[in-house]
Every structure is written in C-alpha cells, then in structure tokens.
GUZA-935216 format. One record per residue: x, y, z of N, C-alpha, C in turn; residue number from 0; residue in one letter. Coordinates in nm, 4 decimals. Layout:
X, Y, Z, X, Y, Z, X, Y, Z, NUM, a
...
END
This chain:
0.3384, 1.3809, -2.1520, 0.4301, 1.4853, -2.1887, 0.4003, 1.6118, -2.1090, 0, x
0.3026, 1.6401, -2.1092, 0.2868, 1.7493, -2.0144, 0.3004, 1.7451, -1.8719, 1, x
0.2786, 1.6120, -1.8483, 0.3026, 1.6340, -1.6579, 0.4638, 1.6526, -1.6810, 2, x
0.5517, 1.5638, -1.7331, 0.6578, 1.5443, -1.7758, 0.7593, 1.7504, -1.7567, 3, x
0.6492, 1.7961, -1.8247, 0.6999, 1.9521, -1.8557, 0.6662, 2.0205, -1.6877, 4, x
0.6154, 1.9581, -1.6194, 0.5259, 2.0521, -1.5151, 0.6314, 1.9903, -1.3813, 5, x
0.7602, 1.9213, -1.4227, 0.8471, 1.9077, -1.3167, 0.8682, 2.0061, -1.2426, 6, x
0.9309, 1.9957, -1.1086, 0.9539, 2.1612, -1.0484, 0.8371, 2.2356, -1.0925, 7, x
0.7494, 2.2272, -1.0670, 0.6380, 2.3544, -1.0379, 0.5500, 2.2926, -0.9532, 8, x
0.4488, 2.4121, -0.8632, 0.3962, 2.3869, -0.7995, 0.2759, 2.2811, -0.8313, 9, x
0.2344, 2.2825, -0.9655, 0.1076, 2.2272, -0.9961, 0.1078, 2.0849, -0.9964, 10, x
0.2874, 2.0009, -1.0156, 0.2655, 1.8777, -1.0481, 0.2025, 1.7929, -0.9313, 11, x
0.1937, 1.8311, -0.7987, 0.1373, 1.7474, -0.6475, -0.0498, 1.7069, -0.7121, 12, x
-0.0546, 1.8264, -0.7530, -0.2225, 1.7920, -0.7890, -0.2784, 1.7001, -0.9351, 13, x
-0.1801, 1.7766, -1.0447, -0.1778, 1.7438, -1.2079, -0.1855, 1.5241, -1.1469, 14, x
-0.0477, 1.5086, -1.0641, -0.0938, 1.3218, -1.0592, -0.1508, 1.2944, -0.9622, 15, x
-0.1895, 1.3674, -0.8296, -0.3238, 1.3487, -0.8068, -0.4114, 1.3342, -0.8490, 16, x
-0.4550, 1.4243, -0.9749, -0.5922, 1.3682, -1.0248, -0.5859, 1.3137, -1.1484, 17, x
-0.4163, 1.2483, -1.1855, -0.4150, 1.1531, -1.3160, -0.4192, 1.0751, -1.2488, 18, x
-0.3832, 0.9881, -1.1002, -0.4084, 0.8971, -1.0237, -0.5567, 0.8481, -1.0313, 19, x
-0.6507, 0.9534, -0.9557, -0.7313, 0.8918, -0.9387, -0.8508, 0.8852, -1.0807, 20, x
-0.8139, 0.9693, -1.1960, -0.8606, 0.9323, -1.3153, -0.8753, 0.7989, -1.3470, 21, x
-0.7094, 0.7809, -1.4150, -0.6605, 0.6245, -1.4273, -0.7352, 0.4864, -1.3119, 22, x
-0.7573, 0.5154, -1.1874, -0.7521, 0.4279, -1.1054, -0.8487, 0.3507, -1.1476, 23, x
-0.9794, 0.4199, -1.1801, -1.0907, 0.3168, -1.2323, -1.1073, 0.2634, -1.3576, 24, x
-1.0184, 0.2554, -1.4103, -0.9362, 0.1546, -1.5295, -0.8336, 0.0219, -1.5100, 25, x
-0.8194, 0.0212, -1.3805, -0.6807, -0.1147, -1.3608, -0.7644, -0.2091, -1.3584, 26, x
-0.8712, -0.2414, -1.3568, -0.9245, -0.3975, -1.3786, -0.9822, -0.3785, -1.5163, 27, x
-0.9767, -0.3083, -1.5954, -1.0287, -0.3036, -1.7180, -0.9853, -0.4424, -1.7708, 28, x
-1.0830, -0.5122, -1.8877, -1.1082, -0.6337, -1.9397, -0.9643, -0.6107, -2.0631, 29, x
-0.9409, -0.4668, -2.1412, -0.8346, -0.4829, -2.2106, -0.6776, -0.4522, -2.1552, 30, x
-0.6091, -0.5428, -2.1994, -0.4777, -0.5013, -2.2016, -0.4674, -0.3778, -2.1985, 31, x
-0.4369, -0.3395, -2.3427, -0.4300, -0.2178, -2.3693, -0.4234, -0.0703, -2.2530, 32, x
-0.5495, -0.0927, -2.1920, -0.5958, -0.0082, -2.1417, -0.5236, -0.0065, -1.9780, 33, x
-0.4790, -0.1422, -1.9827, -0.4149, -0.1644, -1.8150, -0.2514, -0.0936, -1.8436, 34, x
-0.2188, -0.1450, -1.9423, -0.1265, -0.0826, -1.9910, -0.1005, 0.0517, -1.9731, 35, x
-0.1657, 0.1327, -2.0100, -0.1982, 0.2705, -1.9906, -0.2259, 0.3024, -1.8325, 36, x
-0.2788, 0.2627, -1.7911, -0.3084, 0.2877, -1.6291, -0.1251, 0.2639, -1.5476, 37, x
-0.0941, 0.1280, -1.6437, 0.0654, 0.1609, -1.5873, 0.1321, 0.2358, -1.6127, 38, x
0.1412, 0.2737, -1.7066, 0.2171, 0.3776, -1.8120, 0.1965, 0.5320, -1.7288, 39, x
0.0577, 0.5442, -1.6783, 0.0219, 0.7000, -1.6085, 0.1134, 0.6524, -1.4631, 40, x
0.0586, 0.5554, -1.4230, 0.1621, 0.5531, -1.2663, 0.2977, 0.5505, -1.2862, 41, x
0.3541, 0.5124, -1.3979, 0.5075, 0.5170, -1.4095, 0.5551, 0.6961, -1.3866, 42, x
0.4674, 0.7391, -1.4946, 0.5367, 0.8784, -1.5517, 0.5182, 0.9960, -1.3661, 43, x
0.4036, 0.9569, -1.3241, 0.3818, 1.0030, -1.1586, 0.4854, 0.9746, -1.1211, 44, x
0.4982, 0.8336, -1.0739, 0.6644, 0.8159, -1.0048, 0.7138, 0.8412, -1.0500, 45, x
0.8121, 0.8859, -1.1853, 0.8705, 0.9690, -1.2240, 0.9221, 1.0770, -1.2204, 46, x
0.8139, 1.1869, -1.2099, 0.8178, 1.2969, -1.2003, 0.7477, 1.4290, -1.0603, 47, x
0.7277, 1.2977, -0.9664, 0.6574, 1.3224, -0.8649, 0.7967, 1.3420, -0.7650, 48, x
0.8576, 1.4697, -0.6983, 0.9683, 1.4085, -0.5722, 0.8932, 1.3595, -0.5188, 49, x
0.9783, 1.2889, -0.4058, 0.9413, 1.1373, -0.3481, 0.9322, 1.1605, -0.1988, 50, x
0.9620, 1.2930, -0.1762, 0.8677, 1.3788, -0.0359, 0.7352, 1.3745, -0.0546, 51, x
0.6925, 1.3931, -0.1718, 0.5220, 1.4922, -0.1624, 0.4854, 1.3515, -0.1876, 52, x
0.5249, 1.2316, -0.2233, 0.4724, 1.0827, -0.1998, 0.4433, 1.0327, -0.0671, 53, x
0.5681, 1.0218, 0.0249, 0.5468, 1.0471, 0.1588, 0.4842, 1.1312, 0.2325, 54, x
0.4596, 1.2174, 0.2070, 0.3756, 1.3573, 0.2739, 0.2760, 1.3803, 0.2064, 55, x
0.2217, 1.3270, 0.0817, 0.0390, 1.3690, 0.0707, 0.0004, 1.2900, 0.0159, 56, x
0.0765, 1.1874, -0.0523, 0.0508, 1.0873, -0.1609, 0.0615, 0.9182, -0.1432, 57, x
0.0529, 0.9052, 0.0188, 0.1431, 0.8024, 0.0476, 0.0449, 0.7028, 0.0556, 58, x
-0.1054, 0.7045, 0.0969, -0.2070, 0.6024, 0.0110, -0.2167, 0.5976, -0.0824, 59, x
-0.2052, 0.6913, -0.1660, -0.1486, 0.6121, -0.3324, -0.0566, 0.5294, -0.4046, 60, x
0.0662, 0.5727, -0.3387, 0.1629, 0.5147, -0.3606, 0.1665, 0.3789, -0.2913, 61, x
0.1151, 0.3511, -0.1734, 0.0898, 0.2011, -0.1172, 0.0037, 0.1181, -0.2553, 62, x
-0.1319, 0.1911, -0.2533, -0.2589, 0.1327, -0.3162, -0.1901, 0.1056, -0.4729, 63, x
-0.1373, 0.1835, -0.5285, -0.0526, 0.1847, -0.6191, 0.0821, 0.0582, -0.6410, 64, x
0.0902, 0.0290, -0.5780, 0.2459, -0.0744, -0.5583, 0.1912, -0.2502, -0.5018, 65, x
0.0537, -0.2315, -0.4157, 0.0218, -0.3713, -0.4077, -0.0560, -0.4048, -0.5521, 66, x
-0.1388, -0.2681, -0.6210, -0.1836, -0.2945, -0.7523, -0.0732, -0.3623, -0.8861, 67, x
0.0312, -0.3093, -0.8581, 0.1290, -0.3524, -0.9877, 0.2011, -0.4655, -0.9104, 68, x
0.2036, -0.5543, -0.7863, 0.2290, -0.7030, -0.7223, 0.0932, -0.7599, -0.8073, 69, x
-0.0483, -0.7480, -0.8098, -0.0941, -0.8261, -0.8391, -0.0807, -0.8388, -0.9849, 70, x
-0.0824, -0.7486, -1.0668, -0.0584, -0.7545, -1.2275, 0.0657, -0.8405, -1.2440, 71, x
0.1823, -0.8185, -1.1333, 0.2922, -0.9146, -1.1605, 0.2596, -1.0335, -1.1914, 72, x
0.2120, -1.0392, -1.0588, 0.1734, -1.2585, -1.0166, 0.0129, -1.2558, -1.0835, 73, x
-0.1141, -1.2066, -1.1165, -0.1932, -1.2395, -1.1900, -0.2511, -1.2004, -1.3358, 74, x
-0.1722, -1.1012, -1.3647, -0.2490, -1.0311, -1.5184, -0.1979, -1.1761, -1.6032, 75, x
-0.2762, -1.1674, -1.7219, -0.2287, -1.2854, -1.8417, -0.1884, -1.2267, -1.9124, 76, x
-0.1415, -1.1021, -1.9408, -0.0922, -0.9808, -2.0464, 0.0857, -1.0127, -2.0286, 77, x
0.1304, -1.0557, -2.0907, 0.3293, -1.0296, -2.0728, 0.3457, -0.8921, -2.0525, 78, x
0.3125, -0.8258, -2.1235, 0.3399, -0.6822, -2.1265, 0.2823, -0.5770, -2.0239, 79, x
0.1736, -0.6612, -1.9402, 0.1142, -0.5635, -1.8601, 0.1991, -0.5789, -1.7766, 80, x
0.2593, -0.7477, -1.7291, 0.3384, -0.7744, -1.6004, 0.5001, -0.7011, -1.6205, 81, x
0.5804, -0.7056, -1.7851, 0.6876, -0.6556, -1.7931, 0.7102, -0.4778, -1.7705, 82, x
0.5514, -0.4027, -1.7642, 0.5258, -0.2930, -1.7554, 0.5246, -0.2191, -1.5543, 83, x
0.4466, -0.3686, -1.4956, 0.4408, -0.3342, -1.3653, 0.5777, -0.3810, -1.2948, 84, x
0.6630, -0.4702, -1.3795, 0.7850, -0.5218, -1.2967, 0.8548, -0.3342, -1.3331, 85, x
0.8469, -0.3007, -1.4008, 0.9433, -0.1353, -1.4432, 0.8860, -0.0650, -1.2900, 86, x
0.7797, -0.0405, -1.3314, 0.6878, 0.0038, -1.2401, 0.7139, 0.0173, -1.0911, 87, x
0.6847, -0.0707, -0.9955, 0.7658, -0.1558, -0.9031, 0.9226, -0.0880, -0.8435, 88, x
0.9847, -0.1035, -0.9433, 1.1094, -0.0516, -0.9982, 1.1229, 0.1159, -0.9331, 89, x
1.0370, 0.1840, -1.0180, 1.0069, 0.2827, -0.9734, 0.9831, 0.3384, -0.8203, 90, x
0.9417, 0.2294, -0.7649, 0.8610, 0.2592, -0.6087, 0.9466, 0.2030, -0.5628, 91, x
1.0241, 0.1421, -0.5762, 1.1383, 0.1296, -0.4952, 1.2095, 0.2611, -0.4905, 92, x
1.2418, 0.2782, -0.5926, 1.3380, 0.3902, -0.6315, 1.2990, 0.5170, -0.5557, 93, x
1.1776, 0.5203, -0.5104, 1.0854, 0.6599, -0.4496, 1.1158, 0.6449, -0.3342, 94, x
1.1051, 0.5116, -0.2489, 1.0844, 0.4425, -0.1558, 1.2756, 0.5007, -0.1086, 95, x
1.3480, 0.4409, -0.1508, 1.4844, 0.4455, -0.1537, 1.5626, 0.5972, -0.1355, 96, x
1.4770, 0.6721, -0.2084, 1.5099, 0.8360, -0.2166, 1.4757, 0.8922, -0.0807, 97, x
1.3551, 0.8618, -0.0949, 1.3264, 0.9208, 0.0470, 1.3313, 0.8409, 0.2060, 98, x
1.4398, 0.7524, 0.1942, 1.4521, 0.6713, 0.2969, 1.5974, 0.7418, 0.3398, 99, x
1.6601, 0.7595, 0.2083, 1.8251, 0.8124, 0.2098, 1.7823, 0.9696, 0.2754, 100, x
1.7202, 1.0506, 0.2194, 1.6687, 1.1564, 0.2378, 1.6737, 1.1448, 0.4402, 101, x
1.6119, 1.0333, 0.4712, 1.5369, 1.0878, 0.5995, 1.6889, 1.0398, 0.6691, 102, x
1.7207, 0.9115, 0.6573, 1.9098, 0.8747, 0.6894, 1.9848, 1.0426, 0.6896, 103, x
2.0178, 1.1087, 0.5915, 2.0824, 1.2168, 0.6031, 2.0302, 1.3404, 0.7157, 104, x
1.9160, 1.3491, 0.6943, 1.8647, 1.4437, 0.7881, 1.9061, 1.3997, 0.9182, 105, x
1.8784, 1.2428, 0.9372, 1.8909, 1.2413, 1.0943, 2.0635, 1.2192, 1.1183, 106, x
2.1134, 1.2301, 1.0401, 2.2751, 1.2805, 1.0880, 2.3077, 1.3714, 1.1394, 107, x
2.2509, 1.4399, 1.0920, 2.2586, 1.6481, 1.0897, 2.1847, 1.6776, 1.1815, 108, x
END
C-alpha cells in the first residue's frame, strides 16, 4: 500500500529497488506462503514502477526477475505460486510492451 501511494514521486525508483532486493533472498524459500509474497512484492513493482526507469536503471532486475517467475511457472509444486507468477509474467510483458511502444513512437518523431 504504500509503494502503491508513492506513484509519481521521486522516491518510488529506490522504495522497489530496495523491496526488490529485500524480497530477493526469499524466492527459494521452503514455504509457499512466503514465495507467494516475494511474487506479490514483484507484482506491485511492476505495477507501479513506469516502465522507463525499468529499462534505464532497473533492467537486471526486471530480466533476473522474469526468468525467476518462468521457473516457478514450469517448477514450483505450489498452484498458487505458479497462478501468481503466470499474473506476474503478465505484468512484464505489459512493461516490456509499454516501453517498446514508447521507443516505436519516439522513433517516428
């Protein structure tokens, strides 16, 4: 909820920077639960992250980030972890897509 509130301001580039790399040493965690949550923080990032400052400061995360929620697809045993990283996924496309259209328009102009 709070990164959520910290849209448009300067602070959100850093606020999931360092919910990134918080979360990160939790995705092989032994509980569900807890992987869950590690997806749940990368969702609300892609979310609320524009999808410039992904490409421009964030863009080993967002890789390291997107082959992490392929393997939860094809190996977690959790339904819910994989129905969480297929959303997920979803998301990085969607980032991926924004700022692909983004760079298409510019190079018209």
């Amino acid at each position: 909820m709070i990164l959520y509130s910290a849209i448009n301001t300067t602070v959100i580039r850093p606020m999931c920077k360092h919910l990134m790399e918080f979360v990160w040493v939790f995705k092989y965690n032994s509980e569900a639960f807890v992987r869950r949550s590690v997806i749940f923080a990368i969702s609300v990032c892609l979310f609320t992250l524009p999808s410039f400052l992904w490409f421009s400061e964030l863009q080993d995360e967002l890789i390291e980030a997107k082959e992490w929620l392929q393997y939860v697809v094809e190996k977690d045993d959790d339904s819910q972890c994989k129905e969480a990283a297929i959303e997920a996924i979803v998301l990085v496309k969607e980032v991926v897509r924004k700022e692909i259209g983004v760079a298409a328009e510019e190079k018209k102009t």
